[in-house]
Every structure is written in structure tokens, then in C-alpha cells.
C-alpha positions as CSV (number, residue, x, y, z in Angstrom):
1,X,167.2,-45.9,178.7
2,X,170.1,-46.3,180.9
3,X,170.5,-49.6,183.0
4,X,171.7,-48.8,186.6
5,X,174.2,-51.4,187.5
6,X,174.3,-53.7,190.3
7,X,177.6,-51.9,192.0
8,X,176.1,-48.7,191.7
9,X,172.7,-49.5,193.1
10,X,170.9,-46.3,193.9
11,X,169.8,-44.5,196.5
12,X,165.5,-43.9,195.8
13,X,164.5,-40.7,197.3
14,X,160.6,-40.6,197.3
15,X,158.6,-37.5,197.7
16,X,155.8,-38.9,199.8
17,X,153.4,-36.0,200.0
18,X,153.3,-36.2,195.8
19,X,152.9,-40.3,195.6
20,X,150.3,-40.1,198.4
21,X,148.0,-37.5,196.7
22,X,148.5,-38.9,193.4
23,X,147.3,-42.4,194.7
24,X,144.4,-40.6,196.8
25,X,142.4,-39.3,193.7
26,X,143.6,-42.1,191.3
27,X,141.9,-45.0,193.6
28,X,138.7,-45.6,195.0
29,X,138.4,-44.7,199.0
30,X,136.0,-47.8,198.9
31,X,139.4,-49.0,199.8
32,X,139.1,-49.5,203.5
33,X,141.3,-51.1,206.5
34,X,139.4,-53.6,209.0
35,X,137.8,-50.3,210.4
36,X,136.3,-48.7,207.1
37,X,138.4,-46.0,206.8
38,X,140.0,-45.2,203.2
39,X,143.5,-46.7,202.8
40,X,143.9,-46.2,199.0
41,X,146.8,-43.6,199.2
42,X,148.5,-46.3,201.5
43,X,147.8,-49.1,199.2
44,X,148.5,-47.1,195.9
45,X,151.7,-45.7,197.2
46,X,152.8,-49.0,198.5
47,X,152.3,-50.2,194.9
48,X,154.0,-47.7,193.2
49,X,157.6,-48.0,195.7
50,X,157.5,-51.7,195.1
51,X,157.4,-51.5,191.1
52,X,160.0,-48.9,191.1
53,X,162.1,-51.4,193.9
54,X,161.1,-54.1,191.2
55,X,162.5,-52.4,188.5
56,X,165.7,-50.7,189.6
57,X,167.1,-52.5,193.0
58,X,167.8,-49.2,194.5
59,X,169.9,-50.2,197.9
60,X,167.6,-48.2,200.4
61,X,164.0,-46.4,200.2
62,X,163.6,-42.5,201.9
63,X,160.4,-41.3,202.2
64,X,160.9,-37.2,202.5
65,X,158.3,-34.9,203.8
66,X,158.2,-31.1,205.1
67,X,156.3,-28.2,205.1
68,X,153.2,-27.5,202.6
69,X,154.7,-24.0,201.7
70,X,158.2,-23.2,202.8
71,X,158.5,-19.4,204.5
72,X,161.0,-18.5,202.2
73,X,159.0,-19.4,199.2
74,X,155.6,-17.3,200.9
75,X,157.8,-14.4,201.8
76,X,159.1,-13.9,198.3
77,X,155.7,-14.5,196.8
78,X,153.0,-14.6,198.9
79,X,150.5,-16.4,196.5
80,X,152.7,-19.0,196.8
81,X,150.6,-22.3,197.3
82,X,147.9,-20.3,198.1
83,X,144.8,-21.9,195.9
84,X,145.7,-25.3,196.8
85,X,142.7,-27.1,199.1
86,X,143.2,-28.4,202.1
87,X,144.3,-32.2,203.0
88,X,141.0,-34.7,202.5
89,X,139.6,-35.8,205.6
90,X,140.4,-39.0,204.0
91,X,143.9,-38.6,203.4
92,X,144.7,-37.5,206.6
93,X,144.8,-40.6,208.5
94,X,147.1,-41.7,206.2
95,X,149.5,-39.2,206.2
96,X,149.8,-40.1,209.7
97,X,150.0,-43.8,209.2
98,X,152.5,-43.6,205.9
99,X,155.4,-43.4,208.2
100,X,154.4,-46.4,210.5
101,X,152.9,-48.0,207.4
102,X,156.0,-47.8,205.3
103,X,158.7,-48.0,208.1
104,X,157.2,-52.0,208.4
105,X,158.7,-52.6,204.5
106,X,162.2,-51.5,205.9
107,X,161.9,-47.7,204.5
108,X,163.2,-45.1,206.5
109,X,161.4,-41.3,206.3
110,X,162.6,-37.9,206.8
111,X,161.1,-34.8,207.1
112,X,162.2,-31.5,206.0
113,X,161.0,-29.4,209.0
114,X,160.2,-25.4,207.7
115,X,161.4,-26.7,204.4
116,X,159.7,-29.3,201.6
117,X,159.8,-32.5,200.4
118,X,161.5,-31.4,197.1
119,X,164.2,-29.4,199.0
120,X,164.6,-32.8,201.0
121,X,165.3,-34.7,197.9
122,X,167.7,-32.3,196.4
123,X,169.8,-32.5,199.6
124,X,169.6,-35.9,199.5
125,X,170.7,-36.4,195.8
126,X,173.7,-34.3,197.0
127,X,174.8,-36.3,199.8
128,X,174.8,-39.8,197.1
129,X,176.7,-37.4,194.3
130,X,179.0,-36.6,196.9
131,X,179.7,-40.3,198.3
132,X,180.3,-41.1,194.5
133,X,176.8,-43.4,194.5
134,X,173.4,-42.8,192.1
135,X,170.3,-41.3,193.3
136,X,166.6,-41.8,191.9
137,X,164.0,-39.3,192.6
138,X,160.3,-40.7,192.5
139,X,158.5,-37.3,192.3
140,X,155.4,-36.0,190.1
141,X,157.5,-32.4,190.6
142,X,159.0,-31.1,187.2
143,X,160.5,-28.9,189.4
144,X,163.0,-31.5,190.6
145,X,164.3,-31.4,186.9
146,X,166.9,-29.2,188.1
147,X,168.7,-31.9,190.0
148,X,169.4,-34.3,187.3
149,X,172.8,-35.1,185.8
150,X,174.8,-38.2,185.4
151,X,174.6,-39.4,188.8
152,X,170.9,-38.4,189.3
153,X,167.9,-38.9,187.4
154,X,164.0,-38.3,188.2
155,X,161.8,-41.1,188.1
156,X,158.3,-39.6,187.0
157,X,154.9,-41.3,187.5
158,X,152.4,-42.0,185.1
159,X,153.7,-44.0,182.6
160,X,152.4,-47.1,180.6
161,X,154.6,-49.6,181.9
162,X,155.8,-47.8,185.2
163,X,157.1,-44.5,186.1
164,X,159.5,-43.1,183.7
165,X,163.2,-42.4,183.6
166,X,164.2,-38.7,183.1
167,X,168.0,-38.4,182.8
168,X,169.4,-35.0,181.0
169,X,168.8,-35.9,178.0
170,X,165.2,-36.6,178.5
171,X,164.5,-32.9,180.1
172,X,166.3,-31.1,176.7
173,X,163.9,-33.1,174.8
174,X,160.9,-32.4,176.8
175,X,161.7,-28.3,177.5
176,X,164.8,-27.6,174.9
177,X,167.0,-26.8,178.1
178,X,169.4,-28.3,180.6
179,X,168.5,-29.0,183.7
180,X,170.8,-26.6,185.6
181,X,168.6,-24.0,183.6
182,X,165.6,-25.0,184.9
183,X,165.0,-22.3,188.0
184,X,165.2,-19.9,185.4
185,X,163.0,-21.5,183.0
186,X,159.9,-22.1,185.8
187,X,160.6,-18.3,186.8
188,X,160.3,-17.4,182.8
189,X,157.6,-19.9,181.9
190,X,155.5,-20.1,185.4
191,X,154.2,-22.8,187.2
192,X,150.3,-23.0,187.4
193,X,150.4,-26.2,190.0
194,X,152.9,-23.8,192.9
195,X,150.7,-20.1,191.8
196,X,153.6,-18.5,189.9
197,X,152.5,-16.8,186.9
198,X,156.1,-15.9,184.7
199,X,156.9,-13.6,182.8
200,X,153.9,-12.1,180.9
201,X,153.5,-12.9,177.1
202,X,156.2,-15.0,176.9
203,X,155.4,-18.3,177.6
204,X,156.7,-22.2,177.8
205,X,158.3,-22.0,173.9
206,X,159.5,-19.0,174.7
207,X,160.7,-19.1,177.5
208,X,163.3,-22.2,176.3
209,X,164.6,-20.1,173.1
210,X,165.5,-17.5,175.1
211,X,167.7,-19.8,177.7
212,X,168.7,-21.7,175.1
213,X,170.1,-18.4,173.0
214,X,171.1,-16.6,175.9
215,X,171.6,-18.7,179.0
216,X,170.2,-18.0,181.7
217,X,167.6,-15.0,183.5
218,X,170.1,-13.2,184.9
219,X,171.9,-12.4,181.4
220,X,168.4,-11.6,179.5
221,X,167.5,-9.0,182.4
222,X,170.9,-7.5,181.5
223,X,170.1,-7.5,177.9
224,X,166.6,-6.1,178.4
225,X,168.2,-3.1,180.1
226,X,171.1,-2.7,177.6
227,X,170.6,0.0,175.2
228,X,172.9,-1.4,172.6
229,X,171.1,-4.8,173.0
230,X,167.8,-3.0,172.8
231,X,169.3,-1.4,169.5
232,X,170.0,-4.5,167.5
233,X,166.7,-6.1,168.9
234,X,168.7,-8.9,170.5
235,X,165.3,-9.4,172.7
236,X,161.5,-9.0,170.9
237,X,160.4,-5.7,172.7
238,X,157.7,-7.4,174.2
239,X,159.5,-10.0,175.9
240,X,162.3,-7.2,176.7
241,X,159.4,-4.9,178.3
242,X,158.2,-7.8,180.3
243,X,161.9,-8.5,181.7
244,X,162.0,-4.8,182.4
245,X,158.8,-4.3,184.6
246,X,158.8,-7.8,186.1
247,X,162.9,-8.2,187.0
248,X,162.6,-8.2,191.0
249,X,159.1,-10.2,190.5
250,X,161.3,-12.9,187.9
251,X,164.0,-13.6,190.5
252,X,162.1,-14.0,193.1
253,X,159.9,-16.2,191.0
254,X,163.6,-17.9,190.2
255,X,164.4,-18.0,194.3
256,X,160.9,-20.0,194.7
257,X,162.1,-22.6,192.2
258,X,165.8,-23.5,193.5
259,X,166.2,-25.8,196.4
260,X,167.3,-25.4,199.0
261,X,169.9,-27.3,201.2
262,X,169.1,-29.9,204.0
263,X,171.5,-30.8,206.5
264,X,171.1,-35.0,205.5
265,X,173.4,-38.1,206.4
266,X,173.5,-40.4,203.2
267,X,171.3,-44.0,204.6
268,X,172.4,-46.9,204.8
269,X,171.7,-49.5,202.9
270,X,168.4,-51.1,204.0
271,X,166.9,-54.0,201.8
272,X,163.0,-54.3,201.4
273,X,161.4,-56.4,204.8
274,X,159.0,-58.2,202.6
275,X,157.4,-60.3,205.8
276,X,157.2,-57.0,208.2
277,X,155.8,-55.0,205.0
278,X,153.5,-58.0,204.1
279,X,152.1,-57.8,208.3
280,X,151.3,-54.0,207.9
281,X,149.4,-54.4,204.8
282,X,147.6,-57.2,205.9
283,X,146.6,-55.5,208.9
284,X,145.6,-52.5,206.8
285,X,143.2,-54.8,205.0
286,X,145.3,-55.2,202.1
287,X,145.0,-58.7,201.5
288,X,146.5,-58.7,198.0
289,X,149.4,-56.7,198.5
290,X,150.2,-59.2,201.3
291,X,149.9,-62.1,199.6
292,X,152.0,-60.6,196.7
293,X,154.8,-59.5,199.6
294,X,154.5,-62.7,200.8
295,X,155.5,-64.4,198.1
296,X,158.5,-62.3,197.5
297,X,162.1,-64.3,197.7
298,X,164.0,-63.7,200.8
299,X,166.6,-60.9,200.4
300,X,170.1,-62.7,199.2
301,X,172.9,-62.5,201.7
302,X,176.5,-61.6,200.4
């Protein structure tokens, strides 16, 4: 695993609708501010930001939001998003605190308007790429594999010791592709968690042999319709037949799964206010994570 160095301190880019649902079901709503309502997502959230501050010194926190399901995406595919539940009465008190909540630690947020979190995050991987910096992407979305290269990496959530690091290499190991080639792989393989089902009978496996042999969606729809190809069975027929009958249904599927762009400023740099953050937790009922902030060094001065 790569060590990010001090001079090239990067930029974290959180997608706050994934950390906050993630710490919603993973902690008890016994959790409660001075008023009894549930502040686990809060707390759990706030936990997970301050390892990964811990851990890799990024030089300013963005919380991104936006839209559950963009148009685009429903307009291409209606099913889009469409068996997810609606937000926990729970949760959504703090939704509407996390901005408040998390502005008191120094962390700025930004929302993506008709657009998503994820699209957000691409744009703001971009703007860092472009200003020659380092961007880390705290998301639970695979999806956001796509945007990884040598001046941005995923930071993934779950891990045994604290979210893991997923650079390029990391994503050929886990899927056999490169990241650029992941669009095309969701579109191939599906993605059960956004309601897009893939091309039929062909599957995760299969999906990464045929990027990996022929390099992208566009070129096996070509194949699948080329007669010669057909000839030397350069494609099994049943994956040919599928890429036949599904081809407008594949690339929109593709469409759903590339970001979009977000017109973003890169932040500033904004260092961690341990004392404000320590205030709003403590006021949130949060007594441990306050004491913990509150025995945080202040932040050194150049």
C-alpha cells in the first residue's frame, strides 16, 4: 500500500449519503442526543472521517450529496433506483443535521443538485488531478472504481483495521479490469444495489474476459454483429446473441454507470477544528467522541 506523502496531502472527497446509511444500520439508534432521538449515523460517520483523517492527513474534508436518482439515469432506465426504501424516519433528522454537524469539525459540504453524490466526487477528483494534487474517495460505491488512477484512489469501508485503499492495481485484482473499463463492465456484469440487470447469461467472470480480450462494450457489440467474427466464434453465441438483442439496453446500462461532470472549485485547504467538532458532538450527546476530540493536539502552524 502506497504512503501519500506529506507534500502531496490529499484532497478526501466523502460520499455522505453512503457513510451515513452505512453507519445507520451498523449502530444501534439507542444512540440518542439530549432529546432521544437516534444520532448513530452522526456518531458512526463522525468516526469513520476521523480514522481516515487519522490515517492519511488529507489537507481538507468535502462532504458531497445530490439527488437519490439522477433524471438522466431514470430516463435511460426507468428501474433505476426504483426498489430501494425510503429514508428511515430515523435517519432523517440527521441528514438534515450532517451538514451543521460536520461543518463544526471544519468540513465543508456540497451538494450535487439534479445530479449524485458519486457524480460529485468524480468532478471533484478532476478538479485535484487537474491542479496536479491527490484525491481520496471514501465511498461504499464500486462504481466509483472508474475514477482511480495514479492521482486518485477509492478508500472503501469495511475493512479490519479501517477502510481500505483501492488504487489500480487493487481493482484488476478484484474484477481482472482497469478501471477506465469499468462503465462497461457494470453495464455487462449489472449492478443489483442501482436495479440494472446486465447482459443476460453472461455474468461477473464473464463479463471481465470479455473486456479483458476485447476492450471495451462498444467493440464486442461490433463483434456480435460481425459476420466474419460470428464465423470464427470470436464471441460464445450465447453471449454474442445477448449483445445482439440487448445493445441499446447495454449502453444505456453503460450511460447509467459513467459520471457525470460537476461544475466544482478545488477547496481550500481546511485543517480539522477539533474544539468546534468536539462542541457539536458533545451537544449531540456524544460524550466520548468529545472527549476523544478534545484531546486531539492543536493543528501545527507552518
Amino acid at each position: 500500500m502506497r504512503e501519500w506523502p506529506p507534500v502531496a496531502a490529499p484532497l478526501l472527497a466523502v460520499d455522505a449519503p453512503s457513510l451515513l446509511y452505512r453507519a445507520f444500520f451498523a449502530l444501534p439508534k439507542s444512540i440518542a442526543d439530549p432529546e432521544g432521538r437516534p444520532v448513530n449515523a452522526l456518531l458512526g460517520t463522525a468516526n469513520l472521517l476521523l480514522q481516515a483523517v487519522e490515517q492519511h492527513r488529507p489537507r481538507a474534508v468535502v462532504l458531497c450529496f445530490g439527488a437519490e436518482a439522477a433524471a438522466y439515469r431514470t430516463a435511460a432506465y426507468p428501474p433505476y433506483h426504483a426498489d430501494r426504501p425510503p429514508m428511515p424516519d430515523e435517519l432523517a433528522h440527521q441528514w438534515a443535521d450532517a451538514r451543521g454537524f460536520f461543518g463544526a469539525f471544519g468540513w465543508s459540504s456540497l451538494d450535487a443538485g439534479d445530479l449524485e453524490a458519486d457524480d460529485l466526487l468524480g468532478s471533484l477528483a478532476a478538479a485535484e488531478r487537474a491542479a496536479g494534487g491527490r484525491a481520496l474517495l471514501f465511498t461504499g460505491d464500486r462504481d466509483m472504481f472508474q475514477c482511480v488512477d495514479d492521482a486518485v484512489a477509492v478508500l472503501f469501508p469495511g475493512g479490519r483495521t479501517g477502510p481500505a485503499l483501492v488504487e489500480a492495481d487493487e481493482v484488476r485484482r478484484r474484477y481482472g479490469i482497469d478501471p477506465r473499463q469499468v462503465p462497461d463492465f457494470i453495464a455487462l456484469r449489472g449492478d443489483p444495489s442501482d436495479g440494472l440487470p446486465g447482459a443476460r447469461g453472461i455474468g461477473e467472470k464473464g463479463a471481465a474476459e470479455l473486456l479483458r480480450e476485447h476492450g471495451s462494450l462498444e467493440r464486442l457489440l461490433e463483434l456480435a454483429r460481425d459476420p466474419a467474427a460470428q464465423a470464427r466464434r470470436v464471441l460464445k453465441p450465447r453471449a454474442a446473441a445477448a449483445l445482439v438483442e440487448q445493445a441499446d439496453e447495454l449502453r444505456s446500462f453503460r450511460d447509467i454507470a459513467t459520471l457525470r461532470t460537476v461544475a466544482v472549485q478545488r477547496p481550500e485547504d481546511r485543517p480539522l477544528d477539533a474544539a468546534g467538532a468536539a462542541a457539536a458532538a458533545r451537544a449531540r450527546g456524544m460524550a466520548r467522541l468529545a472527549g476523544r476530540l478534545e484531546r486531539l493536539p492543536p493543528p501545527s502552524r507552518p
